[in-house]
Structure formats: structure tokens, C-alpha cells
N, C-alpha and C positions, 0 to 999 in steps of 0.2 A: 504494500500500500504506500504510494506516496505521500498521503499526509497521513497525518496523526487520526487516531479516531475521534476525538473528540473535537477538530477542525473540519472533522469529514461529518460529524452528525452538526455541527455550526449552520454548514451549507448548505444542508438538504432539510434541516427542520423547519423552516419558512414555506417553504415551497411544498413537502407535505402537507401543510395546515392550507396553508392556498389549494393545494390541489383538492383536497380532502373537501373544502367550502364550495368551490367549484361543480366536485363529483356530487355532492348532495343537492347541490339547483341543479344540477343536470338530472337526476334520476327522478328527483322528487316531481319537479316542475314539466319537464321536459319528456321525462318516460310516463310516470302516475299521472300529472296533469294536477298536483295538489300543492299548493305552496308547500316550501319549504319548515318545518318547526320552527317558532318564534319571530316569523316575520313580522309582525306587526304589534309584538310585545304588547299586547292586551288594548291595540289602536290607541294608547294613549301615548304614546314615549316620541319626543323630538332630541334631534342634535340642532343645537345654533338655531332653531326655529322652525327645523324641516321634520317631518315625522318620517320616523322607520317604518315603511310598509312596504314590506318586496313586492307585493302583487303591484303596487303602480309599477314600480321599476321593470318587473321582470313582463310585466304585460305592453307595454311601451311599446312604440316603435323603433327605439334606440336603443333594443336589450336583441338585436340582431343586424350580424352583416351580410346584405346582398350579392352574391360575388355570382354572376350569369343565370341567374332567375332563383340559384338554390339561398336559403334564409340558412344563416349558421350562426347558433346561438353564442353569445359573449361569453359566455358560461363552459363554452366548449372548446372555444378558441384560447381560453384562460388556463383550464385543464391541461391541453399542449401545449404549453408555456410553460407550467410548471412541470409537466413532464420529459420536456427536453432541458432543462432547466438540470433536475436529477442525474439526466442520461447524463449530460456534460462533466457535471459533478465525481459522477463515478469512471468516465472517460479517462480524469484527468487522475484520479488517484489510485486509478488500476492500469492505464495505460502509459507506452512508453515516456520515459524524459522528454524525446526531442516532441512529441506530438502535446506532451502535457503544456510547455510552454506555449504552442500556438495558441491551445486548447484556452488558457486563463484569458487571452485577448477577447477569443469568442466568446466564452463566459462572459467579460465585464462589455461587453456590446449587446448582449445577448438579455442581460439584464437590464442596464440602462434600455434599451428599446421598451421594455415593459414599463422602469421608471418614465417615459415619455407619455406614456399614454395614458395614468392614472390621471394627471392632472383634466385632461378634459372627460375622460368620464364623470369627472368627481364633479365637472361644471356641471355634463351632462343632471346629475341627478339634483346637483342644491337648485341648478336653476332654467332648466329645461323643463326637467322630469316634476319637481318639488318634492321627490320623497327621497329615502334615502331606506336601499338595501343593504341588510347585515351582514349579509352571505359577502356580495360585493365589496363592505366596509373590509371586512377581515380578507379578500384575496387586497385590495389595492394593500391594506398595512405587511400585509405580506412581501408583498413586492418591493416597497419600501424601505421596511426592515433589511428585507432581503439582500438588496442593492447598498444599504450604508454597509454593511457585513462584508460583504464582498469588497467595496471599494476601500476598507479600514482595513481588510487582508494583504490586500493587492498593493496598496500604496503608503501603508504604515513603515515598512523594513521590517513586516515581520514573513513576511511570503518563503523566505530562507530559513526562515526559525524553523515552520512545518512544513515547508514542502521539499521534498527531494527529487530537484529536478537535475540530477547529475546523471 
């Protein structure tokens, strides 16, 4: 293994919990057809003014992207985000030295692109949408999280301490 296991569960615990937030609107919403558990935390609960109710969010027309007539849920495309995300993760600390260094670039691009996109979804829902999903809340903090973690690895001077890229 090239890092450490405890650098190696660092990077992939974010993106489990995202994935995992993800896989549940997808099955729940998407396969069942039932919101999600606790979306609407008893229709009473706001953040900043905006109430948590997934079903606006996830019933929207901006809880999907169009790509040549097929609808592909945000839900799903987040999912594989996070799971290539993993894939990368364990690329880099089972696979060779030379491939593992490219590999970290790909990662911190690979993340940041995710970092790019929270910000307008997160417009999307305080003030497009006016509601605001939990499921959603916790993949963007994920991403978030995920991405300062990575870039406090990668550009601390500690990337040498745990990874063995000789």
C-alpha cells in the first residue's frame, strides 16, 4: 500500500458518506418513487430562511440533466463522482509509483471539478428552487470536506510523510 491506512480511510470517508447520501435519493426517490427518510424534518425546519424539503428539490426541474433526450438524475451523476473518486483513491495507493504521481494530479482536478459545481447548485436551491435538500446538503459538505482534505495533503509537505511514491 502506498499510503498509510489511516490516510487511505482520510480519503475515501467523504466520499463514502457522499456516495452513500446519493445511493439512498437514488433508490429511494428514483427506484421506490418515495422521498427519501427525513426530508422534510417534520415540514417545519429552515436553514438561513429556506426550508429543508427534498421533495421540492428533488421534484424540480433542476434535480436533472438533459444530455440527447435521456433525463439523468443529479443524484446519479453524484454517485459517479464519488465512485470514481474511490476508484482513484485506491489506484493511487495500490498502484504503481510512476502512475501514482500522475494519478494525485487527476485526483486534485478531479475533485476540484466537483468543488466547482456545489456553489451553483447550492444557488440553485436557496434561490431558484427555495428549498433546500439534506441528502444534497450532506453530498455538497462532502465534496467540500473532501476537497480541503485532499488539497491540505497534497500541498501541506506532508504528501512525503504518507505516500510512497519511490
Amino acid at each position: 500500500m502506498r499510503v498509510t491506512k489511516r490516510i487511505f480511510i482520510v480519503l475515501v470517508i467523504m466520499s463514502i458518506i457522499g456516495l452513500a447520501s446519493a445511493l439512498t435519493v437514488l433508490y429511494e426517490f428514483q427506484v421506490l418513487g418515495n422521498l427519501p427518510p427525513f426530508c422534510t424534518l417534520g415540514g417545519h425546519a429552515e436553514f438561513l430562511g429556506t426550508p429543508i424539503n427534498c421533495a421540492t428539490v428533488l421534484e424540480s426541474s433542476y434535480s436533472n440533466i438533459d444530455v440527447l433526450g435521456i433525463h439523468f438524475p443529479l443524484e446519479l451523476l453524484a454517485a459517479l463522482w464519488f465512485i470514481i473518486n474511490i476508484c482513484l483513491v485506491c489506484m493511487i495507493s495500490f498502484g504503481s509509483s510512476a502512475s501514482a504521481k500522475r494519478l494525485l494530479d487527476v485526483l486534485f482536478g478531479w475533485r476540484f471539478f466537483g468543488l466547482i459545481i456545489v456553489p451553483y447548485l447550492l444557488y440553485l436551491e436557496f434561490f431558484v428552487v427555495h428549498s433546500i435538500c439534506i441528502y444534497c446538503t450532506v453530498m455538497h459538505a462532502a465534496i467540500i470536506i473532501d476537497f480541503i482534505i485532499v488539497s491540505y495533503f497534497l500541498f501541506s509537505g506532508k504528501a512525503e510523510k504518507y505516500l510512497d511514491l519511490r
